[in-house]
N, CA, C and O of each residue as an XYZ file, in Angstrom:
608
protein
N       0.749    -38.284     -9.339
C       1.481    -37.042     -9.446
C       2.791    -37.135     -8.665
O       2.658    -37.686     -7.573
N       4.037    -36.721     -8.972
C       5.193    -36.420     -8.393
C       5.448    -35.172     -7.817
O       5.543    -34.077     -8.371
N       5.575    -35.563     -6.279
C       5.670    -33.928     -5.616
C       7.348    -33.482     -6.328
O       8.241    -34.253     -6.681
N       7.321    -32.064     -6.354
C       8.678    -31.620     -6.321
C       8.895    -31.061     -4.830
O       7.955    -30.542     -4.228
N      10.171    -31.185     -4.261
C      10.650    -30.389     -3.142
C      10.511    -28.972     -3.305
O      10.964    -28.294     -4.227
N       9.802    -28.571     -2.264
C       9.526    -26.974     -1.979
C      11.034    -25.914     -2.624
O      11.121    -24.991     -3.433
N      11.848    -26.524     -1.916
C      13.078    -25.235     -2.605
C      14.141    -25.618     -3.866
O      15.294    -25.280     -4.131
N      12.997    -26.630     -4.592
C      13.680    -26.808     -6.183
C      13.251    -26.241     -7.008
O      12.578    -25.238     -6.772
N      13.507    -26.721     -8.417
C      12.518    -26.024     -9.585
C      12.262    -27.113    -10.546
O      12.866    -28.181    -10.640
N      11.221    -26.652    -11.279
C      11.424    -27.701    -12.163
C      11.059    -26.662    -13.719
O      10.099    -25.928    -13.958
N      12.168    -26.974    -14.476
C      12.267    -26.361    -16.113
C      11.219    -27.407    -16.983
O      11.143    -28.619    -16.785
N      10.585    -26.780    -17.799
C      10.404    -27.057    -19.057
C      10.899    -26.461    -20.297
O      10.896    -25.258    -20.556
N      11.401    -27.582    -21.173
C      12.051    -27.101    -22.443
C      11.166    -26.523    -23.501
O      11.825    -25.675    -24.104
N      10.214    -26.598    -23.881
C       9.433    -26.870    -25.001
C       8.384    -25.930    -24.293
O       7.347    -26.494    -24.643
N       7.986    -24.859    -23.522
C       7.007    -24.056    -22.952
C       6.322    -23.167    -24.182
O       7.035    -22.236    -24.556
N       5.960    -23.208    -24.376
C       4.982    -22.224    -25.504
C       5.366    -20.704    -25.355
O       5.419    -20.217    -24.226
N       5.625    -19.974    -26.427
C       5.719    -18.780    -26.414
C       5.341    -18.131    -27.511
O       6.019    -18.158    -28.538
N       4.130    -17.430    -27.397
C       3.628    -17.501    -29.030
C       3.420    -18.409    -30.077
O       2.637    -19.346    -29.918
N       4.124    -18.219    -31.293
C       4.476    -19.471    -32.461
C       5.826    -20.138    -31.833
O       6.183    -21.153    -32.431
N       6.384    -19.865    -31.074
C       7.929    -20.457    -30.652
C       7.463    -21.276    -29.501
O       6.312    -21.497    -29.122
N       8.706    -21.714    -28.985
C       9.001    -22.323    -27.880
C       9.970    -21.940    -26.849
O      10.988    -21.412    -27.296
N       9.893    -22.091    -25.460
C      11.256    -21.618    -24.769
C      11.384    -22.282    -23.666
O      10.473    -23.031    -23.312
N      12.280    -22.171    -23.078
C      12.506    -22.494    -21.858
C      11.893    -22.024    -20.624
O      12.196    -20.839    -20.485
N      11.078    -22.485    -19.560
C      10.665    -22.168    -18.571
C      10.935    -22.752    -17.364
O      11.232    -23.929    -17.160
N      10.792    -21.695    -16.425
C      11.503    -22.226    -15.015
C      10.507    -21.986    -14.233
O       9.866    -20.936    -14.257
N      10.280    -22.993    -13.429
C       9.080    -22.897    -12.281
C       9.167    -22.857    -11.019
O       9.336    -24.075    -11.073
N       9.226    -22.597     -9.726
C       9.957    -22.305     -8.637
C       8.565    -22.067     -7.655
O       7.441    -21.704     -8.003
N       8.982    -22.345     -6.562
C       8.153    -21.989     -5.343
C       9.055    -20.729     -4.280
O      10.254    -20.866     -4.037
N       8.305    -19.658     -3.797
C       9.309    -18.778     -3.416
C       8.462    -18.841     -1.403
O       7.286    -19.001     -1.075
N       9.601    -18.654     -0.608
C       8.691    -18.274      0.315
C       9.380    -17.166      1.087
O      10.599    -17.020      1.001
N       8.555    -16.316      1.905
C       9.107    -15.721      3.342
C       8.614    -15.447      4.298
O       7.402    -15.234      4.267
N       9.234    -15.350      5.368
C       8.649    -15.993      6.740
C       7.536    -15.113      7.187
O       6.515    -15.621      7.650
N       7.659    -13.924      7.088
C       6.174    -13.071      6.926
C       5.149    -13.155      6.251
O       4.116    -12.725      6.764
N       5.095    -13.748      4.853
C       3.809    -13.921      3.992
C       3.758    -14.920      3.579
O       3.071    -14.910      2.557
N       4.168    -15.957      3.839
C       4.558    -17.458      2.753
C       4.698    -18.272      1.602
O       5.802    -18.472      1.095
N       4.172    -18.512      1.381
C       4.880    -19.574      0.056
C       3.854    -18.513     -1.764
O       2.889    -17.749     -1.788
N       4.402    -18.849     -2.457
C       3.946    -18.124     -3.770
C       4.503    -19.016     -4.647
O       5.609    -19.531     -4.483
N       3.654    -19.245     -5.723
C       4.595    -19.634     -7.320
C       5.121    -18.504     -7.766
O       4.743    -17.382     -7.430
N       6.410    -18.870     -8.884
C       7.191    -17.997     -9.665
C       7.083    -18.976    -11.000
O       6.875    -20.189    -10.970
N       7.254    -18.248    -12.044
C       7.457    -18.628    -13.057
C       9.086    -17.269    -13.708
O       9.438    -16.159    -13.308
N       9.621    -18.242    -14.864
C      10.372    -17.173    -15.525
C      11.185    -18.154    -17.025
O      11.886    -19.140    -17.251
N      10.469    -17.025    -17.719
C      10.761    -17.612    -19.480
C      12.197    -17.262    -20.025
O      12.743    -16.435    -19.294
N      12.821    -17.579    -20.895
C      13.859    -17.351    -21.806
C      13.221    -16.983    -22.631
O      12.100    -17.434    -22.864
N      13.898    -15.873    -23.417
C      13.186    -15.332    -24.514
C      13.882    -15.736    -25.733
O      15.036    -15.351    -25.918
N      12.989    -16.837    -26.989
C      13.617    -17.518    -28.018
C      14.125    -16.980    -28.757
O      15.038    -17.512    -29.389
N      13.683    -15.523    -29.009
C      14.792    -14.903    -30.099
C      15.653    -13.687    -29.573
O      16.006    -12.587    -29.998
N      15.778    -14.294    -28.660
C      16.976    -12.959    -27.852
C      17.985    -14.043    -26.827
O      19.131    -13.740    -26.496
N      17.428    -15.090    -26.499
C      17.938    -15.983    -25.459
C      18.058    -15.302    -23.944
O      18.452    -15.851    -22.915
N      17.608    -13.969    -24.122
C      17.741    -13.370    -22.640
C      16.616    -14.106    -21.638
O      15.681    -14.787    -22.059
N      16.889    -13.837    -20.262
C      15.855    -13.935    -19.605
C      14.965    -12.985    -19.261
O      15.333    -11.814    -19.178
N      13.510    -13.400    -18.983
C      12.298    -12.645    -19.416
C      12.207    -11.871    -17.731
O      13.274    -12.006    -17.132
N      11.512    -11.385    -17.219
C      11.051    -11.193    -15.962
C      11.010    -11.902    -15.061
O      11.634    -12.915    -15.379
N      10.512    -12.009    -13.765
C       9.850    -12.800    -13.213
C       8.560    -13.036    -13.157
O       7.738    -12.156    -13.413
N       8.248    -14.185    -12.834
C       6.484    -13.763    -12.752
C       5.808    -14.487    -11.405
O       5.850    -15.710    -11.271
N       5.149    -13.563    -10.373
C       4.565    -14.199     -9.536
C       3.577    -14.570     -9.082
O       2.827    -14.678    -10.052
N       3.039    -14.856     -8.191
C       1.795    -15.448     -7.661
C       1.514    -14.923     -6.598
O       2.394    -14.690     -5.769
N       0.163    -14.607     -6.377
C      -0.426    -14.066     -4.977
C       0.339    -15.449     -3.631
O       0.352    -16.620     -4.012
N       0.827    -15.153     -2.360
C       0.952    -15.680     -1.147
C       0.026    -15.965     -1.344
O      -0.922    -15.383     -1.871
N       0.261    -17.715     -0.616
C      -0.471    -18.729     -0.001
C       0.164    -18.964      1.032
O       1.276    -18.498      1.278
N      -0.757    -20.044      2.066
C      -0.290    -20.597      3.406
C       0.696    -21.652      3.147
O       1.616    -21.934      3.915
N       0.442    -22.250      1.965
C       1.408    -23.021      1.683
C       1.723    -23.570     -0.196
O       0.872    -24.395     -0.529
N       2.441    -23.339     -1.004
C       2.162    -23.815     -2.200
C       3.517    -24.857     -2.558
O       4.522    -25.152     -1.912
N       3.166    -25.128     -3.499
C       4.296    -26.849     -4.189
C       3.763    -26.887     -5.820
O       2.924    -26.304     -6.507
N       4.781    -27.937     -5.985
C       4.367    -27.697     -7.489
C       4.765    -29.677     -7.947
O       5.660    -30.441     -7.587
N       3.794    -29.800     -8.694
C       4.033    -31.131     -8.752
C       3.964    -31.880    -10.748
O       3.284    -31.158    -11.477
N       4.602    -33.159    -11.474
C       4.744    -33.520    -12.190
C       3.638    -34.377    -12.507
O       3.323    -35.365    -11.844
N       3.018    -33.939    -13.617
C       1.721    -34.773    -14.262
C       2.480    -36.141    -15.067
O       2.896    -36.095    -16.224
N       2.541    -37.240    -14.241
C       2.982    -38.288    -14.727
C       2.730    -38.206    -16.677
O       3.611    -37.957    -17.500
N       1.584    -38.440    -16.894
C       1.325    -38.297    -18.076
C       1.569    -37.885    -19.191
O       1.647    -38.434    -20.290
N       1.755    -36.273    -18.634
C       2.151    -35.459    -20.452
C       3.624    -34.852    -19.686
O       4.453    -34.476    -20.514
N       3.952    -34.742    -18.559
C       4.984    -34.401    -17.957
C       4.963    -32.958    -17.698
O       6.083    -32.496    -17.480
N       3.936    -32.071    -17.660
C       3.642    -31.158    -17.744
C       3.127    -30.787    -15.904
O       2.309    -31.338    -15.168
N       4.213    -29.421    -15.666
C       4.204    -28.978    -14.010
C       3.145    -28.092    -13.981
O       2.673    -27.255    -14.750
N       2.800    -28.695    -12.397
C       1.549    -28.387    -11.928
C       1.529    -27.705    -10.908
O       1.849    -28.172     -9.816
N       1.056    -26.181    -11.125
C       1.168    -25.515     -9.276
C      -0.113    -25.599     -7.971
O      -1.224    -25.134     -8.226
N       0.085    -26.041     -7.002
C      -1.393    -26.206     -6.535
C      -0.874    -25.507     -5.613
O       0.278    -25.078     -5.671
N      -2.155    -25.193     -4.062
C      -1.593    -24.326     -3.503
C      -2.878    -24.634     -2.103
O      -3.903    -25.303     -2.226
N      -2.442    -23.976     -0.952
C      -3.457    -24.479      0.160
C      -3.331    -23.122      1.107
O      -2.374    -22.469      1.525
N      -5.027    -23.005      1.260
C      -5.074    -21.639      2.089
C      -5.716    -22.121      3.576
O      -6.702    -22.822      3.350
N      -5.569    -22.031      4.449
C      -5.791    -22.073      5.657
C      -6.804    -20.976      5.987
O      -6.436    -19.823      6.213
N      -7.981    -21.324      6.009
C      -9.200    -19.940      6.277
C     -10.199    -20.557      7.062
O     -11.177    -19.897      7.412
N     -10.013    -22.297      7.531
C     -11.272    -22.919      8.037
C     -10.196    -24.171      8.863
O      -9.021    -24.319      8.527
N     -10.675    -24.757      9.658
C      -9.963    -25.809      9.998
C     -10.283    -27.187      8.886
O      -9.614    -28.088      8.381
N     -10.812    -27.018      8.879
C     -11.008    -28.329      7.373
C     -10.258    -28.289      6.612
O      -9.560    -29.283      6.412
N     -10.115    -27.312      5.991
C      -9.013    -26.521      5.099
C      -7.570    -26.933      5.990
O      -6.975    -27.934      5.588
N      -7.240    -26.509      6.673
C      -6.364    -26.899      7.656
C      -5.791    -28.515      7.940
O      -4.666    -28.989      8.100
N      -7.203    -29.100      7.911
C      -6.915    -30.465      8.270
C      -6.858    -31.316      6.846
O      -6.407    -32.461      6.887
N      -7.208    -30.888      5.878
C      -7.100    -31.364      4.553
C      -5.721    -30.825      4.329
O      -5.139    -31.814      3.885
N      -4.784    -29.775      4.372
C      -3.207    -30.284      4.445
C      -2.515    -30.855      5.022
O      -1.434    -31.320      4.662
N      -3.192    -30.935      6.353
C      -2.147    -31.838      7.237
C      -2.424    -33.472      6.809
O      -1.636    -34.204      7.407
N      -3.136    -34.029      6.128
C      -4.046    -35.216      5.067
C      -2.763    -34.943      4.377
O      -1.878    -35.779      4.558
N      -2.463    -33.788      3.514
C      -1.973    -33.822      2.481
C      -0.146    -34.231      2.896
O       0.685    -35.004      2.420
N      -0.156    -33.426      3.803
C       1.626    -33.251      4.282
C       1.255    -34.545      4.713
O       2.010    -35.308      4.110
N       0.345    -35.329      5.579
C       1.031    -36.563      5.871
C       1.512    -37.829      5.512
O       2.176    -38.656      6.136
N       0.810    -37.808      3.816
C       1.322    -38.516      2.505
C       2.736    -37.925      1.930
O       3.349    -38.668      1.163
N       3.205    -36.870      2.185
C       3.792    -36.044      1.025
C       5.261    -35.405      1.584
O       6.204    -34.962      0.929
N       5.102    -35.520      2.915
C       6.071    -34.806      3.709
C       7.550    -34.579      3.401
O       8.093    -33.475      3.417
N       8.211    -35.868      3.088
C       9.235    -36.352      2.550
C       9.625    -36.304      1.212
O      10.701    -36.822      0.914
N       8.722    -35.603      0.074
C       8.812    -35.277     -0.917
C       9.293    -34.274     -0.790
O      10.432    -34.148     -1.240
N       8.424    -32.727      0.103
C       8.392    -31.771      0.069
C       9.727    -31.455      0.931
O       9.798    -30.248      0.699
N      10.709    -31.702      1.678
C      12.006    -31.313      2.448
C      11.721    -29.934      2.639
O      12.257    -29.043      1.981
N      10.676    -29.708      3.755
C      10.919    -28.125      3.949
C      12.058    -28.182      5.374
O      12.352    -29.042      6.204
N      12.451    -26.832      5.120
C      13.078    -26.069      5.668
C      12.843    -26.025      7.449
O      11.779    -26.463      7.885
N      13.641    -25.607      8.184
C      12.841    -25.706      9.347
C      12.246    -24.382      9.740
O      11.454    -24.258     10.674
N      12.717    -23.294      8.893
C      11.922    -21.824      8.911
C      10.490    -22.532      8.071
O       9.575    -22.801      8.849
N      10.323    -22.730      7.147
C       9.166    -22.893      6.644
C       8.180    -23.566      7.363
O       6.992    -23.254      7.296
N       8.760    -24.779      8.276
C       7.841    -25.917      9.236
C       7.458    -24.929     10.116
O       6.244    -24.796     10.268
N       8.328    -24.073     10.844
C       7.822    -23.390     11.720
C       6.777    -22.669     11.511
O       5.841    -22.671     12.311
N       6.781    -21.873     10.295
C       5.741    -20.860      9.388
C       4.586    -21.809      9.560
O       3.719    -21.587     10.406
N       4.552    -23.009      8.665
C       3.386    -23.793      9.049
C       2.288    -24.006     10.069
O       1.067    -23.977      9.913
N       3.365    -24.331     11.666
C       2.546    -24.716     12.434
C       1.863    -23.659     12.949
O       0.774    -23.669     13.524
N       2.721    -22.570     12.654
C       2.303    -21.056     13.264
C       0.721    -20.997     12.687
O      -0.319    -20.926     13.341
N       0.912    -21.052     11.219
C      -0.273    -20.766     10.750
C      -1.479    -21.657     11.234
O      -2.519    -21.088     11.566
N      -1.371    -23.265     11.299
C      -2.588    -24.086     11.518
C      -2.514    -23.711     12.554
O      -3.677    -23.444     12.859
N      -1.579    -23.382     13.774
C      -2.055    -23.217     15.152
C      -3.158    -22.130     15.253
O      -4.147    -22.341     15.954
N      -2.994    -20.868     14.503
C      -3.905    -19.804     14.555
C      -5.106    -19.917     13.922
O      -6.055    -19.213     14.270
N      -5.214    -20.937     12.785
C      -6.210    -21.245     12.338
C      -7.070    -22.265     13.178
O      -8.283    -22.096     13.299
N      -6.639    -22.962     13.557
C      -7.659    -24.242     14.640
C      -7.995    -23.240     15.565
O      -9.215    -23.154     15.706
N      -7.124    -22.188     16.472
C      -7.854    -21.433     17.540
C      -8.893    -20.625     16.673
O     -10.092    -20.903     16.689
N      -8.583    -20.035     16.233
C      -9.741    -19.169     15.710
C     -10.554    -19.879     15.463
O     -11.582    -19.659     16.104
N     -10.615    -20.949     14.575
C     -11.949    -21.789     14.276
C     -12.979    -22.213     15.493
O     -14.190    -22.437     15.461
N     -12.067    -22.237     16.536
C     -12.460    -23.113     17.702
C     -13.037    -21.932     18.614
O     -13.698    -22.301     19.585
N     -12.863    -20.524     18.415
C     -13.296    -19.418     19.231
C     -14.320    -19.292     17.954
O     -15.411    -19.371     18.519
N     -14.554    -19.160     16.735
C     -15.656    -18.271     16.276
C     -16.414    -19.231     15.554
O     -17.211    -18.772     14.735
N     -16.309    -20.957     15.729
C     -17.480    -21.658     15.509
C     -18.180    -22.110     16.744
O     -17.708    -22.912     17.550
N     -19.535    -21.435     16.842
C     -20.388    -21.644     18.006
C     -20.797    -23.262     18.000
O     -21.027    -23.902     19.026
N     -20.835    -23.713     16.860
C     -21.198    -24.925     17.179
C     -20.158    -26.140     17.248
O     -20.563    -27.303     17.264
N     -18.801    -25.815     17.289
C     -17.974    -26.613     17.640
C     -18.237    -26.957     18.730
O     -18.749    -26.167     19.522
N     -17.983    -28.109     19.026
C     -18.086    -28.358     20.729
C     -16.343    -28.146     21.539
O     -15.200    -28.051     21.092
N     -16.791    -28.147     22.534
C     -15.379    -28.122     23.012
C     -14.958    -29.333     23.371
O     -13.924    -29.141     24.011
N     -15.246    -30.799     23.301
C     -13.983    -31.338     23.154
C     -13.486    -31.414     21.683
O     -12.284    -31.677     21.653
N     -14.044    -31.263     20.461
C     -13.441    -30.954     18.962
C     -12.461    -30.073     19.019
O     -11.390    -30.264     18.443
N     -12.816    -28.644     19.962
C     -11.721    -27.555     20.076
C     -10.787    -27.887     20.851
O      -9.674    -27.416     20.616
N     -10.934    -28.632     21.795
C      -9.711    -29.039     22.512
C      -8.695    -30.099     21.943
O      -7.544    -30.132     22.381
N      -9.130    -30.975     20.955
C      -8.410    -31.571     20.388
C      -7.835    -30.976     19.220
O      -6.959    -31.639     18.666
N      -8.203    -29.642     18.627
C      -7.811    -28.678     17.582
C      -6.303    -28.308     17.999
O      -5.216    -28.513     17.459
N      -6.805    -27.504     19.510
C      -6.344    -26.567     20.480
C      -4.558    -27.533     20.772
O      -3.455    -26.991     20.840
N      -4.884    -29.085     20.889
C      -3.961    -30.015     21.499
C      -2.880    -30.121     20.000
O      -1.675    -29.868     19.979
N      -3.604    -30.497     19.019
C      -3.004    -30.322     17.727
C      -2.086    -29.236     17.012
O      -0.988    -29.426     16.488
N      -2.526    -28.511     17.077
C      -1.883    -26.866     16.919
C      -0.680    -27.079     18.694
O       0.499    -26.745     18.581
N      -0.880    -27.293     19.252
C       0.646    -27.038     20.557
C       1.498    -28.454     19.797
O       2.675    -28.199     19.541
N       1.186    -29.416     19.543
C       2.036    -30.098     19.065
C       2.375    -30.233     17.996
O       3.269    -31.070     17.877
N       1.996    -29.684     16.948
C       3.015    -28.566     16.111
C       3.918    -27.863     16.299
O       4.975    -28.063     15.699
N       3.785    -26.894     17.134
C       4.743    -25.601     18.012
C       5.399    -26.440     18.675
O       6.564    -26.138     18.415
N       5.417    -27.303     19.367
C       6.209    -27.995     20.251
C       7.118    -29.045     19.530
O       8.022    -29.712     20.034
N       6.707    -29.039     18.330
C       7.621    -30.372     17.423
C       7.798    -31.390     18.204
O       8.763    -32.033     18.616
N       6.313    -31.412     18.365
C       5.535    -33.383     18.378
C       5.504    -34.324     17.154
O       5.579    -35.546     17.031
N       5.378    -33.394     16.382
C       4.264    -33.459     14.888
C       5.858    -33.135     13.774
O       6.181    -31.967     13.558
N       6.411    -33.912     13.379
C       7.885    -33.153     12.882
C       6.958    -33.561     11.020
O       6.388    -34.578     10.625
N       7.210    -32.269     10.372
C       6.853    -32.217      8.822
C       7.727    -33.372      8.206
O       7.215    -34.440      7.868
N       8.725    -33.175      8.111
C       9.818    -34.131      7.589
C      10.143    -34.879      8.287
O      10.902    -34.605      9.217
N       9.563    -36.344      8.015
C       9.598    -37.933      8.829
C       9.769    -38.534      7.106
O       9.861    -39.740      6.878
């Protein structure tokens, strides 16, 4: 799969619209209070106007990526609700980082979020041990501290 960069887009010509076809635009939107969302937005084939927008519930983090194959864009998306969850994007960003060129408002948004997610995990799983939480706890500050830089 081919990541696209967080603040590009990627069009398809040939998008289905009924019996027609049109143009579609695919986009990742974010803001610093609720974060990242897909957008979509069609051309309309027998008017050529543009259609609405169309959005997506906030995520902790979303991207959109190219199906080598049929060439057909793909939105995936990552919620932060568990530290696993958590640590399966930072897996993901640490393959991908350099694809994705975020922003340094957005990196910040990030660490904010895994930082609050590893503490919490680490206060309301009884059976974590505490050196797991302390190495959560160490992970999440070096984020915030830009130890850990997204874009390497």
């Amino acid at each position: 799969m081919q990541i696209i960069p967080v603040n590009s887009k990627s069009v398809a010509e040939n998008y289905p619209y009924g019996r027609l076809t049109c143009k579609m635009t695919f986009a990742v939107e974010f803001k610093a209070n609720k974060g990242f969302r897909h957008t979509r937005q069609s051309v309309n084939p027998k008017t050529g106007r543009t259609n609405a927008l169309k959005t997506e519930t906030y995520a902790d983090f979303s991207f959109l990526q190219i199906d080598p194959e049929n060439g057909h864009t793909i939105e995936a998306s990552f919620n932060f609700h568990s530290a696993k969850q958590a640590t399966n994007f930072i897996n993901f960003l640490g393959e991908n980082a350099k694809h994705l060129k975020l922003t340094a408002e957005q990196s910040k948004f990030l660490c904010n979020r895994l930082a609050a997610t590893y503490k919490l995990d680490a206060i309301l799983d009884k059976e974590l041990s505490i050196e797991i939480a302390n190495t959560y706890l160490k992970m999440s500050d070096d984020l915030i501290t830009g130890k850990i830089n997204f874009n390497v």
